[in-house]
DRENBADREN-942713 format. One record per residue (C-alpha): residue number from 1; residue in one letter; x negated, z, y. Coordinates in steps of 0.25 Angstrom, whole numbers, plus 2048, in hexadecimal, padded with zeros to 3 digits. Layout:
REM residues N
    k  r    X    Z    Y
  NUM  A    X    Z    Y
...
***
This chain:
REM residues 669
    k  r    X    Z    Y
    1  X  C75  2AB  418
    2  X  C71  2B5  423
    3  X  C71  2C5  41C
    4  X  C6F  2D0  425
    5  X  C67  2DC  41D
    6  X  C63  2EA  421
    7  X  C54  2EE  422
    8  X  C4A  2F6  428
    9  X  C3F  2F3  435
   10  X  C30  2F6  42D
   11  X  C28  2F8  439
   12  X  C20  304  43A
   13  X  C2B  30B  446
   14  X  C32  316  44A
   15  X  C41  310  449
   16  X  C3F  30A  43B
   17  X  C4D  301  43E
   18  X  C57  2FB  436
   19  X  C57  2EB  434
   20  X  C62  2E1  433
   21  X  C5B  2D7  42C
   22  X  C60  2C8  42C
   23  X  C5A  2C0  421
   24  X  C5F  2B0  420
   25  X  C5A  2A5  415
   26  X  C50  2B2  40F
   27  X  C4B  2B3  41E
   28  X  C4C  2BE  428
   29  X  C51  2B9  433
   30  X  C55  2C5  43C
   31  X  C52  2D4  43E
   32  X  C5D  2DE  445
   33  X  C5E  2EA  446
   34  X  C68  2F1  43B
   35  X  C75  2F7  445
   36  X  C78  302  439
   37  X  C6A  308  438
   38  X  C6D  316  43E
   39  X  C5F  317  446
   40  X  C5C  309  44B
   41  X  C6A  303  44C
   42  X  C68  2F8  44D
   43  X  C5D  2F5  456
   44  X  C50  2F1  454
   45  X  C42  2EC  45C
   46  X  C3C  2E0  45C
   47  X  C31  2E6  454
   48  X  C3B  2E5  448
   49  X  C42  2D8  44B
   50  X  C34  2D2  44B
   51  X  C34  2D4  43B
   52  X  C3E  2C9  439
   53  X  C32  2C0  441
   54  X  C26  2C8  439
   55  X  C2E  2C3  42B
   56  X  C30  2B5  431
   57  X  C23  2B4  436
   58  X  C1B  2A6  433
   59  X  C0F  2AF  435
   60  X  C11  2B7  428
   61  X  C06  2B8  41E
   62  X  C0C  2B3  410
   63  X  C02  2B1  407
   64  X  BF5  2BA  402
   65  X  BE9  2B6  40A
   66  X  BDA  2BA  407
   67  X  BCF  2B6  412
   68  X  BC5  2AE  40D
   69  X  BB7  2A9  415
   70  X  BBF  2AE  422
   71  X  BCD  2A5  41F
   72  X  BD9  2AB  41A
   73  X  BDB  2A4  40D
   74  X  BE9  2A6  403
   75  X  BE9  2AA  3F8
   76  X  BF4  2B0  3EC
   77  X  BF9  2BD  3EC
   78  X  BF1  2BF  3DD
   79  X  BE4  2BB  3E3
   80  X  BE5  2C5  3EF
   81  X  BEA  2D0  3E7
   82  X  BDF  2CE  3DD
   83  X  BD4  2CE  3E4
   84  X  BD9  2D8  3EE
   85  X  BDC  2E0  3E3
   86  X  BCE  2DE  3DB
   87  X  BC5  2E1  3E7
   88  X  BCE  2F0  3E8
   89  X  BCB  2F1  3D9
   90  X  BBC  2EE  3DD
   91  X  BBE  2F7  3E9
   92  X  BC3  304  3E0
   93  X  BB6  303  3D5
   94  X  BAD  301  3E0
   95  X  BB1  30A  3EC
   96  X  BBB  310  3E9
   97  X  BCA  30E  3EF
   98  X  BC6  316  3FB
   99  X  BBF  30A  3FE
  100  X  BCD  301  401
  101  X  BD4  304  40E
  102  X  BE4  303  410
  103  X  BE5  300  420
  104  X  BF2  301  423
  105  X  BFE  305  42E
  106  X  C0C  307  42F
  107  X  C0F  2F9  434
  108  X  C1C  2FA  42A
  109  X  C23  306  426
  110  X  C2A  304  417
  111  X  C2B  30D  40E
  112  X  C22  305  402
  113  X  C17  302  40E
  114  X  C13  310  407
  115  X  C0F  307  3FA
  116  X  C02  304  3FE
  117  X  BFD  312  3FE
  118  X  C01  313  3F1
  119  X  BFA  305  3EC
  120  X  BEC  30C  3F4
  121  X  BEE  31B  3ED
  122  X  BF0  314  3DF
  123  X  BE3  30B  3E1
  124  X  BDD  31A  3E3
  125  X  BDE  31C  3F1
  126  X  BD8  313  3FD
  127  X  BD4  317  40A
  128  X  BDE  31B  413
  129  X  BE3  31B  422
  130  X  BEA  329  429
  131  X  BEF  32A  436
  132  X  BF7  321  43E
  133  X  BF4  319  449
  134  X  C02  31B  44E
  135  X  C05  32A  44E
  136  X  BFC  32F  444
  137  X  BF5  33A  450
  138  X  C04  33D  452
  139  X  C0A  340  445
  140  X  BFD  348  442
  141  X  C01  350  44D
  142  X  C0D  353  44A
  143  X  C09  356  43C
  144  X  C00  361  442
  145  X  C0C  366  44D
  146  X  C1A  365  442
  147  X  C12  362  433
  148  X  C19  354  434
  149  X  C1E  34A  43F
  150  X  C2D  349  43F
  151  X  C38  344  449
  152  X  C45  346  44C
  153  X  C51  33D  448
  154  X  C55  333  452
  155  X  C61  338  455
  156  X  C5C  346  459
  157  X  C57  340  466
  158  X  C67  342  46B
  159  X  C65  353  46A
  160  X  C5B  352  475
  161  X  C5A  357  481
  162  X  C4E  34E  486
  163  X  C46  343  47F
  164  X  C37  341  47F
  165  X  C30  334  47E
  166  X  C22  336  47E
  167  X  C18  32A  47B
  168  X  C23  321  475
  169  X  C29  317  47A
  170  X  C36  316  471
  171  X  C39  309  477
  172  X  C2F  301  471
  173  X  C2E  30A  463
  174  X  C39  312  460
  175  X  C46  30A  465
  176  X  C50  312  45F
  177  X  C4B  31D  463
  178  X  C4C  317  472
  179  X  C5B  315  470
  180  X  C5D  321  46E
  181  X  C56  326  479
  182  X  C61  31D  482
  183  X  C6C  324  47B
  184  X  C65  332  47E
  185  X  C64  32F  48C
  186  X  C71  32B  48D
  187  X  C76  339  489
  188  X  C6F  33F  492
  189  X  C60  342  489
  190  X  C54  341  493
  191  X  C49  339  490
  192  X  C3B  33B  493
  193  X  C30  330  490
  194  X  C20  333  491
  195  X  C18  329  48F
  196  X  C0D  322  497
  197  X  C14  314  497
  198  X  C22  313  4A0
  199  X  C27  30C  491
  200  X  C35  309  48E
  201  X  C39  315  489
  202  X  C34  31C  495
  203  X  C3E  313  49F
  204  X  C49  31A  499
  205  X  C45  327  49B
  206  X  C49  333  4A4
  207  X  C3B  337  4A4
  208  X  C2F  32F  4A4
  209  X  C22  336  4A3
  210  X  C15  32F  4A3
  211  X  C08  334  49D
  212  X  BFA  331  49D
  213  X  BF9  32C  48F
  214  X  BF1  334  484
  215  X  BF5  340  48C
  216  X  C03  343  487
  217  X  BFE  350  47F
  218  X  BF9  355  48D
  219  X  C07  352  494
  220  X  C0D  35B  488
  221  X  C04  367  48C
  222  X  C0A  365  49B
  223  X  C18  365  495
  224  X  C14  371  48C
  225  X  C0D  379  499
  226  X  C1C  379  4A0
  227  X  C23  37B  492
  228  X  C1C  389  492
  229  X  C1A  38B  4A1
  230  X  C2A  388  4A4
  231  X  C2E  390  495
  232  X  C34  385  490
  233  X  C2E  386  483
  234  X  C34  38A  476
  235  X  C2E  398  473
  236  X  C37  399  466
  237  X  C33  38C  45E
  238  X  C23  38F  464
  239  X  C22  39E  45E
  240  X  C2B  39D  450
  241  X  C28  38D  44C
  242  X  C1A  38B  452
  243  X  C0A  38E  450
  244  X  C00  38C  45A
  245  X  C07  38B  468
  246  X  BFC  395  46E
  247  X  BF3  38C  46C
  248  X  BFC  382  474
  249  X  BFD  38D  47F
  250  X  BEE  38D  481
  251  X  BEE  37E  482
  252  X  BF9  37D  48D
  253  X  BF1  388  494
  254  X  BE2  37F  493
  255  X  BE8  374  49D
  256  X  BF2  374  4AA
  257  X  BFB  36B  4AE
  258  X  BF6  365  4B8
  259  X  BEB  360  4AF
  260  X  BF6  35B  4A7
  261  X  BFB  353  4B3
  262  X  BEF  34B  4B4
  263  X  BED  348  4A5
  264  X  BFA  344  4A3
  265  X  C00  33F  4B1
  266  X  C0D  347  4AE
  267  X  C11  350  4BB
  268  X  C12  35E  4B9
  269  X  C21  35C  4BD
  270  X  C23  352  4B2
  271  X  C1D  35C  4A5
  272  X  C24  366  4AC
  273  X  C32  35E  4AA
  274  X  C2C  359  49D
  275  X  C2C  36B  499
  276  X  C3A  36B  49E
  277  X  C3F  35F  494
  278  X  C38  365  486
  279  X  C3E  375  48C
  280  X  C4A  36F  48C
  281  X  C4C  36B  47F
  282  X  C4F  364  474
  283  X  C46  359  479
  284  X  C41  350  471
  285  X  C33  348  470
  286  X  C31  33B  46A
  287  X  C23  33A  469
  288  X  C1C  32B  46A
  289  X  C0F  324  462
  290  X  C05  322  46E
  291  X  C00  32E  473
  292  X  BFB  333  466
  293  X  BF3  327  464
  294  X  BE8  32F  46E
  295  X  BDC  338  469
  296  X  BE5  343  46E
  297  X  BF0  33F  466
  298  X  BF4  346  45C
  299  X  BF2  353  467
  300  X  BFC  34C  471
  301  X  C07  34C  466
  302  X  C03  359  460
  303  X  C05  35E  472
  304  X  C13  356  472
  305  X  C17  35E  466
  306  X  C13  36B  46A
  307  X  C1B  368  476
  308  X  C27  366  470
  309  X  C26  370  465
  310  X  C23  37A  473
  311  X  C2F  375  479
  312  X  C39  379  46D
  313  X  C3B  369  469
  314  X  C38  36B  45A
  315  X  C41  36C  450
  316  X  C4E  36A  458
  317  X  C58  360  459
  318  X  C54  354  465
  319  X  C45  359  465
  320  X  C37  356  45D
  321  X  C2A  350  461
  322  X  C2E  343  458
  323  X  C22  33C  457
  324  X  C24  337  446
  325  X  C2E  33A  43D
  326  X  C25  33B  431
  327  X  C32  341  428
  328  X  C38  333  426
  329  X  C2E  32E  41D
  330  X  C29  33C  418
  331  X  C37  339  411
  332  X  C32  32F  408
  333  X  C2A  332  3FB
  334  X  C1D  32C  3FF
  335  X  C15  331  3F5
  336  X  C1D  329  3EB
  337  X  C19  31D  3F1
  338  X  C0A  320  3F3
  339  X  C04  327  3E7
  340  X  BFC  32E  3EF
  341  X  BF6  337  3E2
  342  X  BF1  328  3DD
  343  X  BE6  328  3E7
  344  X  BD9  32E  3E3
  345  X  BD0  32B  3ED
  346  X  BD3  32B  3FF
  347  X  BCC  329  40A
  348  X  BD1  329  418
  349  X  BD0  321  426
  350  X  BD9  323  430
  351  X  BE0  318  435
  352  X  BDA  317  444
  353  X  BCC  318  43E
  354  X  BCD  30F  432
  355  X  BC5  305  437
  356  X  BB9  30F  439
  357  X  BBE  315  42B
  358  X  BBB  306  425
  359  X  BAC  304  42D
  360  X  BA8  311  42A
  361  X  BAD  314  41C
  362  X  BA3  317  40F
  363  X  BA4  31A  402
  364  X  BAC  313  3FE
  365  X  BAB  30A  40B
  366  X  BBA  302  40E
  367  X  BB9  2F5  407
  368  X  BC8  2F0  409
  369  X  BD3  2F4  413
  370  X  BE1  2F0  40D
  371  X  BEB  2F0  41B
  372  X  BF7  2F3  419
  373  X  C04  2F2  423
  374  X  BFA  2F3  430
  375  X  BF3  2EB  438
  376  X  BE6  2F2  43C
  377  X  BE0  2E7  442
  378  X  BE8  2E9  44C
  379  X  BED  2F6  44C
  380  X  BE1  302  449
  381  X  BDB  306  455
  382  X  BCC  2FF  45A
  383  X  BD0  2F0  453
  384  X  BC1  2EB  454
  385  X  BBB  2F5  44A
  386  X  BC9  2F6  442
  387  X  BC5  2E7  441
  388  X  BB7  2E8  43F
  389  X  BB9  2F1  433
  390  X  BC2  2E8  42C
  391  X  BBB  2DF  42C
  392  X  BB0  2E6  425
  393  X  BB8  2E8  419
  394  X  BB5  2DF  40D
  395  X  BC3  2DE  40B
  396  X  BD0  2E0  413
  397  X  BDE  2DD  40E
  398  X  BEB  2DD  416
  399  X  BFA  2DD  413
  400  X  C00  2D5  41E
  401  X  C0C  2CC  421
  402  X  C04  2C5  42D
  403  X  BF5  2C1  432
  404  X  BF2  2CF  439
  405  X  BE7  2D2  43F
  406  X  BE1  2DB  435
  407  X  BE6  2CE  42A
  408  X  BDD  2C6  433
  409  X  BD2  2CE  42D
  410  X  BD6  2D2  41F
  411  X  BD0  2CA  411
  412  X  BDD  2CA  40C
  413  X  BEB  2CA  413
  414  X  BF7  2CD  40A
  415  X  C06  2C8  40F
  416  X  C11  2D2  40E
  417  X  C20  2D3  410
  418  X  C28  2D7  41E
  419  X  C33  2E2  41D
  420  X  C3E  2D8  419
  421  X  C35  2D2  40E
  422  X  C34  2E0  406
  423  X  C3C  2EC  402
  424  X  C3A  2F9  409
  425  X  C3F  305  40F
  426  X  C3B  308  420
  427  X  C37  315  426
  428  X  C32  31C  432
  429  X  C2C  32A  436
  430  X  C2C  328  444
  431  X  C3C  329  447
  432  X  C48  328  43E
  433  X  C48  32B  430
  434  X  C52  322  429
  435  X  C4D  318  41E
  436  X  C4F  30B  41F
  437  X  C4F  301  414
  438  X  C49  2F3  414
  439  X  C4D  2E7  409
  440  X  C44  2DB  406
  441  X  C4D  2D0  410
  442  X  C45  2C2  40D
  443  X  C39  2BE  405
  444  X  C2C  2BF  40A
  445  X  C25  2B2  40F
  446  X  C1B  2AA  407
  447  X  C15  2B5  3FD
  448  X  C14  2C2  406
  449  X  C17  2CE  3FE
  450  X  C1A  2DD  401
  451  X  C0F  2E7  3FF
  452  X  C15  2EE  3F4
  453  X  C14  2E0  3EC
  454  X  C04  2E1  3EF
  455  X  C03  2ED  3EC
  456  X  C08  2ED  3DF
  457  X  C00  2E0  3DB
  458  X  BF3  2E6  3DF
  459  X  BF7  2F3  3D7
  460  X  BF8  2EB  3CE
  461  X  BEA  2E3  3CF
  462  X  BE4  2F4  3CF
  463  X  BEA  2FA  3C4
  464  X  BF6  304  3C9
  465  X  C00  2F9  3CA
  466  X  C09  303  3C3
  467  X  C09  30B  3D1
  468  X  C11  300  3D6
  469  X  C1A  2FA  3CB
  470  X  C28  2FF  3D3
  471  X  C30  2F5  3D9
  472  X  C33  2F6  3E8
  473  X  C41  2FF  3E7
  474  X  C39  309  3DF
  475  X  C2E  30C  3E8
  476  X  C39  30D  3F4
  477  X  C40  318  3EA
  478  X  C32  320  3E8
  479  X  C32  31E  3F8
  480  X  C3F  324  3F7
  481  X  C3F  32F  3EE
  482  X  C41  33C  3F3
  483  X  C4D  338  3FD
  484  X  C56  337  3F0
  485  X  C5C  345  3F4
  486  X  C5F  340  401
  487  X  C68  334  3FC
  488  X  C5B  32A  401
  489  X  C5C  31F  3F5
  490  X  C56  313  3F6
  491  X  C64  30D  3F0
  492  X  C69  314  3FC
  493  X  C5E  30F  407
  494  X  C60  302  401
  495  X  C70  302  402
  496  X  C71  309  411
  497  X  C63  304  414
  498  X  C5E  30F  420
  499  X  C62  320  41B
  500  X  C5D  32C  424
  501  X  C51  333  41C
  502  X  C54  341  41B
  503  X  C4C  347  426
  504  X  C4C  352  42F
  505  X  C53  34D  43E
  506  X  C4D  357  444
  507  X  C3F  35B  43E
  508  X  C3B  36A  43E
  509  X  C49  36E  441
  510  X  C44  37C  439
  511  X  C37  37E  440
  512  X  C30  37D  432
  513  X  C23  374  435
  514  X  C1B  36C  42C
  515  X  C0E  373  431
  516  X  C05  37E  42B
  517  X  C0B  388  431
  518  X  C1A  383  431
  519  X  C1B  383  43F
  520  X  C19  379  44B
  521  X  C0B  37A  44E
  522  X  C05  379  45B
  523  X  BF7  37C  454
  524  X  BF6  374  448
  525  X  BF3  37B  43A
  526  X  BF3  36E  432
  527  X  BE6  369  43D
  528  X  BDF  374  43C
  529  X  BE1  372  42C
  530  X  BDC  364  430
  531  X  BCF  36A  435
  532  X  BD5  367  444
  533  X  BD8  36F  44F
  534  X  BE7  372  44F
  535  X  BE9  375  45E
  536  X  BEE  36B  468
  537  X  BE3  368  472
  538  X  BE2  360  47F
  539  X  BDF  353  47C
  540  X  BDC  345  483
  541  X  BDB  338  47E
  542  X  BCC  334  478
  543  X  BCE  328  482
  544  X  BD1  32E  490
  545  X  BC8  335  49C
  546  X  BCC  342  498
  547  X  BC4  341  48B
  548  X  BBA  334  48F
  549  X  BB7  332  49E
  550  X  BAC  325  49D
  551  X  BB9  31F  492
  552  X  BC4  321  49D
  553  X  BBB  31B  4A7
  554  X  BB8  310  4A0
  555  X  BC5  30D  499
  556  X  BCF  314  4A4
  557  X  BDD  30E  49E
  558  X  BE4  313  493
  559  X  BEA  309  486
  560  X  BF6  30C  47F
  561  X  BFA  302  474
  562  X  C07  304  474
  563  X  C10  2FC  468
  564  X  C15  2EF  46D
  565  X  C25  2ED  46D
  566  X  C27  2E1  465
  567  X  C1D  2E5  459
  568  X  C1B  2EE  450
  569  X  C0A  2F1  454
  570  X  C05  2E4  44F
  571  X  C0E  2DF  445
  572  X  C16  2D4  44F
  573  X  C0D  2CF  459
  574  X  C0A  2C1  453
  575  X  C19  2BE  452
  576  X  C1D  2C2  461
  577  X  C15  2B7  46A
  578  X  C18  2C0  477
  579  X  C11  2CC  470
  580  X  C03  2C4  46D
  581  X  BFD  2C7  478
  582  X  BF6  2D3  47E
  583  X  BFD  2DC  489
  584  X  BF6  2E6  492
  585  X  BFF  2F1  49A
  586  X  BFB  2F7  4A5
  587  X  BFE  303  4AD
  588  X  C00  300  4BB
  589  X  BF3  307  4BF
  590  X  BEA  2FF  4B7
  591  X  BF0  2F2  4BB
  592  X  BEE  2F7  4C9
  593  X  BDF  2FB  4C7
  594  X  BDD  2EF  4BE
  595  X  BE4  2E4  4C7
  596  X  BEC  2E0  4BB
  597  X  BF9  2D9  4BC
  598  X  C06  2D3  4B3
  599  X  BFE  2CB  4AA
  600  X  BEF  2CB  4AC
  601  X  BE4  2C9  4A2
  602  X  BDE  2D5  49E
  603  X  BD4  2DE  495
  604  X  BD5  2EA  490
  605  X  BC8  2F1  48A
  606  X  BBF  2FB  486
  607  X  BB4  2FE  47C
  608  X  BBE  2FA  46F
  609  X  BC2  2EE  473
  610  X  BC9  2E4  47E
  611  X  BD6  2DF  47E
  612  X  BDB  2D1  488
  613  X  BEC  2D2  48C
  614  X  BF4  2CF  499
  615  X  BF7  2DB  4A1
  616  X  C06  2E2  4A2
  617  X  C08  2ED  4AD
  618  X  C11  2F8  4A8
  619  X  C1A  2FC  4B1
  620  X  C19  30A  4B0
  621  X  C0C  310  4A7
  622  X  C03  31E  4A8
  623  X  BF7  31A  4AF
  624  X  BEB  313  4A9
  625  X  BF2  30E  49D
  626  X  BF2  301  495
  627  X  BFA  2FD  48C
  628  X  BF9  2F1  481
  629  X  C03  2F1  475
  630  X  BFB  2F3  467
  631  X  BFC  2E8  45B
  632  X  BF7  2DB  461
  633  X  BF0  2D3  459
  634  X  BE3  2CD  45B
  635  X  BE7  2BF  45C
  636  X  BF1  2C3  467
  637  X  BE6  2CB  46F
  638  X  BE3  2D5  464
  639  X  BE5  2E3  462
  640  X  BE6  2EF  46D
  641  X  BDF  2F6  465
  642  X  BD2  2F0  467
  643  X  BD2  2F9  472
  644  X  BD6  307  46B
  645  X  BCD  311  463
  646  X  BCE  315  455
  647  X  BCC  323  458
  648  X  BD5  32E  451
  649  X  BDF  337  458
  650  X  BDD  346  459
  651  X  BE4  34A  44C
  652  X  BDD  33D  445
  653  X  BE9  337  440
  654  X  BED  32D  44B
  655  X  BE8  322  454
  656  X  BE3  322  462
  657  X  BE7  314  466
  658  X  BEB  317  474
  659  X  BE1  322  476
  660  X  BD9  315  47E
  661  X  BD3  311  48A
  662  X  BD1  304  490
  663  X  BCC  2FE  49B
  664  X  BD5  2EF  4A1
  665  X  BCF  2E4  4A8
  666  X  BD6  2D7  4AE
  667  X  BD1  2CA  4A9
  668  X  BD0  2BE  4B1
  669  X  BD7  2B1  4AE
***
């Protein structure tokens, strides 16, 4: 008989929703949204109604596999964690740990996803991965401008006077946060979208601006030039709750506006009614991924922060530069989790350069990569040399519930569990901050396990299996404790299954920063502790005429690789046959310059790499810009990111994936 059970969406995020999970005969045989969660009420994406199809799959992996002369062979779980675990053994006397790698993302968010980091800290300490390629550049940023990156709630949207979309498209990514930008309008909120693409979320605005991408931060200079010049800004907040704006004065002074207008192909009558909207506060920014994945990154947020904190949008109710909300999971006790004092030895790559990291590493040189809930095959930035270093590794071992692309080139591929097939508890720091729990639903198929399972048997194999002799609810407590005072149990999660995490709704509410000086700082103290200059600058893309002339000539169209629709990156292509092909949007322009129409062939290229797909014109697009949705697979066409570098952004935490010029060609049938 049917049972309907409540549970949580895994996928890395920003809604984090609430399930209705419809299991039959031990199968789950439908995903709905759960009506009484009081954030996504009941409404999810296809994203997460694919899970149902991803538990089902007939693709899934279900047994141990170890490659042998080139084929995939199978082989018991004992054999595979033997031997995996006897070359680590082998590995540590030799090389030391440093010498293992953990590659890994945030393809899933639970709670005990942490538990691999406490499995490499007690082996002694591997070598690592920092930065993001989502919003690392961003959340560095942030950290320099506030001390953290925080959000307001939800809910805080409705005290606003105007709302800010810049470089999201909450259509595609943030769905509940686009229903409530419906109900705003209704009541009368105005709506602003900036964005180089005439997106979804853009149709429904009162406003739409369109910027020349990577040149965002410059459009936030305009804005600030008419702040000042009109007296719109907020001299009370700027003299008793800031440090540094001189330095902002002198850059506003270094450029005119009419310079402005022709890097950013905004009118001086749109940045001037773009001064009135923050003057007139509270007017709140929502802040998206894309145009800090640019060289100039991590400056173009660190100038959208300066121009709301100038404007008086901090620290009051319907404003904020709401780029993460790192509080919500700052609320959980990772530390308990990790064991981070176990480790004695670390070394570092980040995780845009890890493929360089791995070619060029010595003493000791990397002679395993464990991958953990990412796909960098597909997803790290410059996929030929990400896969010509893998495959100079003796040794690569992935945990995996399909044959991904980086499987496709590991030694040992090791089948793990789906969100209905283990016990966890779901999170995001991107948007809401309620807690949602998950139950184990159905068995998993054939012999796929859940991480923690592998874990503790190679602990096991290395000596410290006593670091993981806790069942499953006891690690969930440690997770958990330090919310006791706030009446967050894990009897209680489980009973009412989603509760509110106790953070602040409207973050810096007292003008108490989590910087050196305790104020917002325009200059940042924690770079210049850093060893990097604290100031914000003017700053353009690596990849653009402004910086490279003969590049812009040669490659004169902008790539973006925005997030496909129906996937979450690369985790549902092979189970969406409309998706497994590659799509090439186009502004108008190029297709005019091109001769490119509706479905012809076409390449796009540059020095990195090619890639073949049929051609879309977008309707309505910034100039010179291509788009081609990221997390293809290779059998499908391959990645996009054949095309992107691997450089680092400004601040050296985040990518620079759209930070990319190409050049397109029309092939001939």
């Amino acid at each position: 008989m049917a049972e309907v059970h409540i549970s949580s969406c895994p996928l890395n995020c920003w809604d984090t929703c609430g399930f209705k999970v419809t299991v039959d005969g031990g199968k789950v045989i439908k995903v709905e949204g759960d009506d009484l969660h009081p954030i996504t009420q009941g409404k999810i994406c296809g994203r997460g109604r694919m899970l149902e199809a991803r538990t089902n799959s007939k693709e899934r992996l279900l047994y141990p596999l170890k490659k042998v002369n080139g084929e995939w062979t199978r082989v018991s779980w004992e054999q595979a964690l033997d031997e995996i675990a006897e070359k680590m053994r082998k590995i540590k006397n030799k090389y030391g740990t440093t010498a293992v790698l953990h590659s890994h993302d945030y393809a899933n968010n639970g709670l005990l996803k942490n538990l691999d980091r406490r499995f490499f800290n007690c082996y002694g300490g591997v070598t690592e991965l920092t930065g993001s390629l989502c919003w690392g550049a961003g959340i560095e940023a942030q950290t320099w401008d506030f001390g953290n990156s925080y959000s307001h709630a939800p809910e805080d949207i409705y005290n606003s006077k105007h709302v800010i979309i810049w470089g999201r498209n909450v259509a595609r990514t943030n769905m509940h946060l686009f229903g409530h930008l419906q109900s705003a309008k209704k009541q009368g909120i105005k709506l602003v979208v900036i964005d180089p693409i005439f997106n979804q979320t853009a149709q429904m605005a009162d406003m739409y601006v369109s910027v020349t991408p990577g040149m965002d931060g410059f459009l936030a200079i305009g804005i600030m030039k008419e702040l000042l010049r009109l007296g719109l800004e907020d001299r009370n907040f700027i003299e008793n709750y800031t440090i540094g704006f001189e330095d902002v004065q002198t850059l506003l002074q270094s450029i005119t506006i009419e310079e402005i207008e022709q890097l950013t192909g905004v009118e001086r009558d749109t940045i001037t009614s773009l001064a009135f909207i923050y003057g007139n506060r509270p007017t709140m920014t929502y802040l998206g991924l894309g145009m800090q994945r640019y060289a100039n990154g991590g400056n173009t947020i660190r100038l959208i922060d300066a121009l709301v904190a100038m404007s008086g949008n901090i620290g009051i109710r319907g404003g904020g530069a709401n780029f993460g909300n790192l509080q919500v999971g700052q609320s959980f006790n990772i530390a308990a989790l990790t064991l981070p004092e176990r480790k004695t030895k670390s070394r570092t790559f980040t995780m845009m350069k890890q493929a360089e990291g791995i070619l060029q590493a010595t003493d000791p040189g990397i002679k395993m990569i464990i991958v953990t809930c990412g796909n960098p095959l597909t997803q790290v930035p410059n996929t030929n040399v990400v896969k010509r270093a893998f495959q100079s590794v003796e040794t690569v071992v992935v945990l995996e519930q399909f044959m991904t692309d980086t499987a496709q080139l590991a030694d040992y591929v090791l089948p793990t569990t789906t969100v209905f097939e283990e016990e966890d508890i779901y999170y995001s720091s991107m948007y809401h901050a309620y807690v949602n729990y998950g139950p184990a639903l159905v068995q998993p198929p054939g012999e796929a396990k859940p991480d923690l399972w592998i874990w503790t048997q190679l602990a096991n194999r290395l000596g410290f299996g006593a670091d993981f002799s806790f069942s499953r609810d006891e690690f969930l407590q440690m997770g958990l404790s330090g919310l006791e005072k706030y009446g967050i149990t894990l009897e209680r999660l489980k009973k009412e299954k989603h509760l509110l995490l106790p953070v602040k709704p409207v973050p810096w509410d007292d003008y108490t920063f989590q910087t050196p000086s305790g104020k917002f700082e325009f200059t940042s103290l924690l770079a210049k502790k850093k060893g990097i200059d604290g100031q914000l600058k003017m700053m353009y893309p690596a990849e653009s005429e402004a910086e490279n002339k003969e590049l812009a000539k040669k490659y004169p169209y902008r790539l973006l690789t925005i997030h496909p629709l129906r996937s979450n990156h690369s985790q549902h292509y092979h189970l969406i046959e409309s998706m497994q092909s590659i799509k090439i949007e186009v502004s108008r322009d190029i297709a005019e310059e091109k001769g490119l129409e509706d479905g012809d062939k076409a390449k796009v290229f540059n020095d990195r790499g090619q890639l073949v797909g049929t051609v879309k014109i977008l309707k309505k697009a910034h100039r010179k810009v291509i788009n081609i949705d990221e997390g293809q697979w290779e059998k499908f066409g391959g990645s996009v990111n054949v095309l992107t570098s691997d450089r680092e952004s400004d601040n050296g935490q985040g990518s620079t994936l759209y930070d990319c010029l190409v050049n397109i060609e029309k092939i001939s049938e």
